[in-house]
C-alpha positions in Angstrom: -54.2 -23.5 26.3 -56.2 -24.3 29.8 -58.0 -26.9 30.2 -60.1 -28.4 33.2 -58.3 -30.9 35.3 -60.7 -33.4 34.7 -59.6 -33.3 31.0 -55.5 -33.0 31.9 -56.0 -36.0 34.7 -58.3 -37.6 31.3 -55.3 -37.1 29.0 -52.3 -37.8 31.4 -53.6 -41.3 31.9 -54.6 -42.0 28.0 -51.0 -41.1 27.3 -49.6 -43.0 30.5 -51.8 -46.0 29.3 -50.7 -45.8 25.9 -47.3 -45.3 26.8 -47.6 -48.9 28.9 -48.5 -50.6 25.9 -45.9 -49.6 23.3 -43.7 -50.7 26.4 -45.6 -54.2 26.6 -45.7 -54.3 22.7 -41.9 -53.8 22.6 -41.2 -56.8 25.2 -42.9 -58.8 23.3 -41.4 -57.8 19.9 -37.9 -57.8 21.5 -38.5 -60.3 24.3 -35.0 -59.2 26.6 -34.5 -61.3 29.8 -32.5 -58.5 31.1 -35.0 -56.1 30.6 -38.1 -58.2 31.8 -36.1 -58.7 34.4 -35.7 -55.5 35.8 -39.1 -54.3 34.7 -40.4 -56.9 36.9 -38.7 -56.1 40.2 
């Protein structure tokens, strides 16, 4: 499967985007102090 790198960079920063939410979704859900913490140094 190749794809132009326009479309890889495309999808790498969808999933790296997505990936940032579920983590700020899960702070919020979970709300840690230790991890905000260290998420925020």
């Amino acid at each position: 499967m190749v794809e132009r790198p326009d479309q890889v960079l495309e999808t790498m920063t969808r999933a790296k985007d997505m990936g940032a939410n579920l983590l700020e979704w899960r702070l919020d859900v979970t709300r840690e102090p230790e991890v905000e913490s260290v998420l925020r140094q």
